[in-house]
C-alpha positions in Angstrom: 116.9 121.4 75.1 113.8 120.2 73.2 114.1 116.9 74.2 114.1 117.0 77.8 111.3 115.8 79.4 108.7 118.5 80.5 106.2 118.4 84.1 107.0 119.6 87.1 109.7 118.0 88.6 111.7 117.5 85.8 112.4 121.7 85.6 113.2 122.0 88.7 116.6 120.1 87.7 117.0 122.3 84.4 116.6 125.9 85.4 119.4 127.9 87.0 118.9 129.6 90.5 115.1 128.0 90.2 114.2 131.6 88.9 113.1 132.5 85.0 110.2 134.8 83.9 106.9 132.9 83.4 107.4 132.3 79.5 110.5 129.7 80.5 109.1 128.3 83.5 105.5 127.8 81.1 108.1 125.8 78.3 109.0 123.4 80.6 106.5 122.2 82.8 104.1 122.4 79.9 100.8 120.7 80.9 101.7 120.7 84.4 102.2 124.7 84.2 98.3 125.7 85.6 98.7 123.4 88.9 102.8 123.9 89.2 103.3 127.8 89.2 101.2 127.7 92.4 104.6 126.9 93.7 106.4 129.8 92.2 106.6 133.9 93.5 107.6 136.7 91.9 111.3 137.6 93.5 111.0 141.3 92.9 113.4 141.3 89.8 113.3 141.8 86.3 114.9 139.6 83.8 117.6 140.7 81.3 116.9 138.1 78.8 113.4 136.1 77.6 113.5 132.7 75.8 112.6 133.2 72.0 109.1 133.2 70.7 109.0 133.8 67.4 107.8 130.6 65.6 110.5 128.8 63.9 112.8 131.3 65.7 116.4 130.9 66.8 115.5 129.1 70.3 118.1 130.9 71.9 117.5 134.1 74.8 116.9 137.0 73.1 118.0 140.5 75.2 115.8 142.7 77.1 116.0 145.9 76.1 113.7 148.9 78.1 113.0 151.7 76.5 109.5 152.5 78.7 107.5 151.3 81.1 105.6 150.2 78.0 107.7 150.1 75.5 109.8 146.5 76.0 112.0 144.4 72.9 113.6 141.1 72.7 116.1 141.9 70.5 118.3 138.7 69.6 121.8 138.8 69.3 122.8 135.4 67.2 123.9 134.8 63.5 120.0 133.6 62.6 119.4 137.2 63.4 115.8 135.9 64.7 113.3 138.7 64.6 112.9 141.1 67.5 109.6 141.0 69.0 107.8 143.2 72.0 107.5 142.8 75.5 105.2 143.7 78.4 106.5 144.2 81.9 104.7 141.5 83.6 106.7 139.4 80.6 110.0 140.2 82.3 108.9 139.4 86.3 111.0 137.1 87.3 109.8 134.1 89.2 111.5 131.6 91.4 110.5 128.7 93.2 108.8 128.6 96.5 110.9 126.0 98.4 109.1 127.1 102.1 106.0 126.2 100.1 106.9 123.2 98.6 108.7 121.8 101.6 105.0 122.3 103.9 103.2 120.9 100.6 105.6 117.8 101.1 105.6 117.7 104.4 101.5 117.4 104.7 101.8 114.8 101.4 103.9 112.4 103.2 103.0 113.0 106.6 106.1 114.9 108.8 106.5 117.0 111.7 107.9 120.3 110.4 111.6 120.8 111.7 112.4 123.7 113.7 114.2 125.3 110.9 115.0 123.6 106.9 118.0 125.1 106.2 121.3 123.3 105.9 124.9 124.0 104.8 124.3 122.1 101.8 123.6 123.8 98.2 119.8 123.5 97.6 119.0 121.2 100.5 116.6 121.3 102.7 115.2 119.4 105.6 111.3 118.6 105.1 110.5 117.5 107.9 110.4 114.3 110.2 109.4 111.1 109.6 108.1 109.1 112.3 106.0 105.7 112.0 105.9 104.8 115.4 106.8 106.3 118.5 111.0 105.8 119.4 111.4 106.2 115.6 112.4 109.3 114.0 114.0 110.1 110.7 115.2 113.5 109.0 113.6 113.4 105.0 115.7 115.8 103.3 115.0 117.3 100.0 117.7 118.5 97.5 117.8 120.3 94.1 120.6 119.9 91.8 121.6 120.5 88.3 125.0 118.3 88.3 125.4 114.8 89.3 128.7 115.8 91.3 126.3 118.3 92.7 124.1 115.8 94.0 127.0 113.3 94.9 128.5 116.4 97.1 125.0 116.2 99.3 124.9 112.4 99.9 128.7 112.6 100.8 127.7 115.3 103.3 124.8 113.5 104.4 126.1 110.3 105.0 129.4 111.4 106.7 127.6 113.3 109.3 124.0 111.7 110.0 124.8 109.2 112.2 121.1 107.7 111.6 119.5 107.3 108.3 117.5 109.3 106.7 115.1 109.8 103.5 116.6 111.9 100.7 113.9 113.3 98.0 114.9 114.8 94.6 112.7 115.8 91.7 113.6 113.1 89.5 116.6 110.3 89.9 118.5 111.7 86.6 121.7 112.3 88.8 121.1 109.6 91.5 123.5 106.5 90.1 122.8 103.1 90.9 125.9 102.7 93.0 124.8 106.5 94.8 121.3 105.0 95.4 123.8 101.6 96.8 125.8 103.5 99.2 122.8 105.2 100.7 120.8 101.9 101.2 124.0 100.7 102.9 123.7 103.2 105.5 119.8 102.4 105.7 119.0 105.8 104.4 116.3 105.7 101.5 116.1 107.7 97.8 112.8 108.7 96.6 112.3 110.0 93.3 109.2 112.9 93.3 108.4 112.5 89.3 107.8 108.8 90.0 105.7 109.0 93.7 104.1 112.6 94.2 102.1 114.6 92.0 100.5 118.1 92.2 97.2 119.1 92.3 94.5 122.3 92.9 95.4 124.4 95.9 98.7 123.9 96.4 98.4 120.6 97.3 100.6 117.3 96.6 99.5 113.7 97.2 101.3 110.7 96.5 101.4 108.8 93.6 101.9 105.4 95.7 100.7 104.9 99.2 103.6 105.3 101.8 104.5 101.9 102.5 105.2 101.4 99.0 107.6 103.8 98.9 109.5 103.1 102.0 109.1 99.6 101.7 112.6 98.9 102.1 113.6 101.9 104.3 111.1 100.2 107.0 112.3 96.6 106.5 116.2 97.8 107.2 114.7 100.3 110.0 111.8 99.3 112.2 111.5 95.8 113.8 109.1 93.5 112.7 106.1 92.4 115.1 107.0 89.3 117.4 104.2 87.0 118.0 106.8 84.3 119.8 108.3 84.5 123.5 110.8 87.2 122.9 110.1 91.3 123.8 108.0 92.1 121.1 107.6 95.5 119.1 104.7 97.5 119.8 103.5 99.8 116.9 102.9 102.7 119.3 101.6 105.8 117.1 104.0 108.6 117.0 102.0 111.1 119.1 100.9 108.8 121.7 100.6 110.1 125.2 100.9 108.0 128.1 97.0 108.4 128.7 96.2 107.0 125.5 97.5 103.4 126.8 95.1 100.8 128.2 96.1 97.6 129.4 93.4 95.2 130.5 94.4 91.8 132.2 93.5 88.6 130.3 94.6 86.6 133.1 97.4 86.3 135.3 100.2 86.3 132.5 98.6 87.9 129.8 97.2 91.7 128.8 95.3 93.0 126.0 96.7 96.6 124.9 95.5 99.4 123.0 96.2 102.2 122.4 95.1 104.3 119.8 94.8 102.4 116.5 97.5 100.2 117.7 96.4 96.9 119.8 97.6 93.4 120.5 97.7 90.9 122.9 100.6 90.0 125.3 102.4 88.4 127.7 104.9 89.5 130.5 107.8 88.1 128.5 106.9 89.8 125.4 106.5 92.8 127.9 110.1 92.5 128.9 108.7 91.3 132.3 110.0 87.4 132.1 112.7 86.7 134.8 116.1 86.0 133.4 117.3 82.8 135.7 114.2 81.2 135.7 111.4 82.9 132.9 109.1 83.3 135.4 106.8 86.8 136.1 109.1 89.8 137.4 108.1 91.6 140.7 107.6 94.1 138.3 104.6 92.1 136.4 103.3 91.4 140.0 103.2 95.3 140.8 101.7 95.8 137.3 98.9 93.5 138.3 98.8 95.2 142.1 98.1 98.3 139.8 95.2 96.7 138.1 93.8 95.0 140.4 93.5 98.1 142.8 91.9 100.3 139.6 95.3 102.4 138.7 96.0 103.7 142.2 98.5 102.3 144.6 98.4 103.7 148.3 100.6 103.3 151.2 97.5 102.0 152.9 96.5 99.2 150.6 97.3 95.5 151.5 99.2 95.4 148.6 101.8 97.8 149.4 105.7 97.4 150.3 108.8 98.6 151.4 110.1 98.2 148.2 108.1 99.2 145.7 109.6 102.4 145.2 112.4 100.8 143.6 110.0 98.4 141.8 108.2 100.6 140.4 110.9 103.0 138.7 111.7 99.4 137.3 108.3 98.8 136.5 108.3 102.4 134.5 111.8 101.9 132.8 109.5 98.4 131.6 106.5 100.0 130.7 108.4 102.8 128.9 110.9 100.8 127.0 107.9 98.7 125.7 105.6 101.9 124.4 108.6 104.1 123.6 106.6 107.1 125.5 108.6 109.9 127.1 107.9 110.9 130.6 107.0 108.8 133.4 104.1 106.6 133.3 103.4 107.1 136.6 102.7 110.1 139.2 102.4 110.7 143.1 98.9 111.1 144.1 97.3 114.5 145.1 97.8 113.8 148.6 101.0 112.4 148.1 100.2 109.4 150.0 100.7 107.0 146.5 101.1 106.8 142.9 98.6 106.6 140.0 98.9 105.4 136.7 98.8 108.2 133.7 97.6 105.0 131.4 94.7 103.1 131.8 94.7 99.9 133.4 92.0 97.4 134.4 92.1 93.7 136.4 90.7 90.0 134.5 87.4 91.0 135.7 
């Protein structure tokens, strides 16, 4: 196989069982051999065969044959009758691939929560991780290693039959993914990226992309994520992933408007790209007004203020259902107060003034 192309991702689609002593493992990454075999470990065996050596040799395996702990051959076995030559036992370790250390390395490249576990039923598939750009939003990345292209057509079948949301599909190089494979998983949103052509290792174990993420998922976000809405509809708010409910701030511009922040993420709105615009007649909600109540009396709303009502229990789980279908935060934005006597906002929220 002298003409297949040599690096790092390109054997990981060529060797058998991803495990061959160091001499085979070194003949096909070639330069990329120092930086890659930080990604290999020694699986306790020792090999019965070793690629060829000799200089204009055969090319084929040539059999391992112990006689000592010292004394090791390659004896070869085919007509060219190639020349036997001698061995030392760290030349017969056998080393395989590290996939829990090149699933973290990924993971930390591309920037995933780890999963709870990477396994799947699937030959040589494994989830990486999660990917998720904004809060609401989460996608499994799974990461396969094949040496067939039915192989590799077996695990988007399986993929795409039982994920009922899409998902990001790596593989060391796109030599068995076929343009009408890389088709039918676009049709179900879910996205194909080829690691010889956008990640590359370096020192300490480390990958880092070749292209910057939204590159790569260019497409994957444009068929997945809503785009921002500067007109009088609900609009999408870029809420980071790990936001927490006392990361928001909303600050009132005036009586229909808010500036929000939180985090990196900010923007200005108003109550119907809040979700707050009444249906009938498009003006403010009750739920706006409590919003503003909130502000105006600094986060906290007690059964003693002037502002308070029979009904704004009611309003504001409405309010909340608002707030949180807005930011796509879990858990409530709001809690009783320590004497129980009212409720407090976990965000933070501040009048026109």
């Amino acid at each position: 196989m002298k003409g297949d192309p040599k690096g790092f991702w390109p054997v990981l689609e060529r060797i058998p069982g991803l495990a061959a002593v160091e001499a085979e493992w070194r003949n096909y990454m070639g330069d990329d051999y120092e930086l890659g075999k930080a990604f290999l470990r020694p699986n306790g065996r020792l090999a019965a065969s070793h690629p060829c050596v000799v200089p204009r040799g055969c090319g084929c395996h040539h059999d391992v044959i112990v006689h000592g702990d010292e004394d090791i051959e390659a004896v070869c076995h085919c007509e060219s009758g190639c020349d036997t030559f001698a061995l030392k036992q760290a030349d017969i370790v056998v080393y395989e691939l590290d996939r829990t250390r090149l699933c973290s390395a990924l993971a930390e490249a591309i920037g995933l929560s780890r999963a709870s576990h990477s396994s799947t039923d699937m030959q040589e598939t494994h989830l990486v991780g999660v990917y998720s750009p904004f809060a609401g939003y989460r996608f499994n990345v799974y990461l396969t290693i094949q040496l067939e292209r039915g192989d590799f057509n077996a695990v988007v079948d399986g993929l795409t039959s039982r994920a009922d949301k899409p998902f990001i599909l790596l593989a060391p190089t796109r030599d068995f993914c076929a343009s009408i494979t890389e088709t039918r998983l676009a049709q179900h949103k879910s996205a194909f990226v080829p690691l010889s052509e956008n990640a590359a290792v370096t020192d300490n174990r480390i990958l880092r992309l070749i292209h910057t993420l939204e590159e790569i998922l260019k497409e994957f976000h444009t068929s997945n994520l809503p785009s921002s809405k500067s007109d009088d509809t609900v609009a999408f708010f870029p809420t980071p992933s790990d936001a927490r409910w006392s990361d928001v701030s909303i600050r009132f511009k005036d009586g229909f408007t808010v500036s929000v922040k939180v985090k990196s993420a900010a923007g200005v709105f108003n109550y119907t790209q809040m979700g707050m615009a009444n249906r009938k007649n498009g003006n403010p909600t009750v739920r706006w007004d409590l919003l503003r109540d909130f502000a105006e009396e600094h986060g906290e709303l007690v059964w003693g203020s002037s502002r308070a009502h029979r009904r704004n229990q009611k309003r504001r789980e409405l309010l909340a259902a608002d707030l949180c279908a807005f930011f796509r935060i879990e858990g409530d934005p709001f809690r009783l107060t320590k004497d129980g006597k009212g409720w407090e906002a976990r965000f933070h929220i501040y009048p026109d003034r």
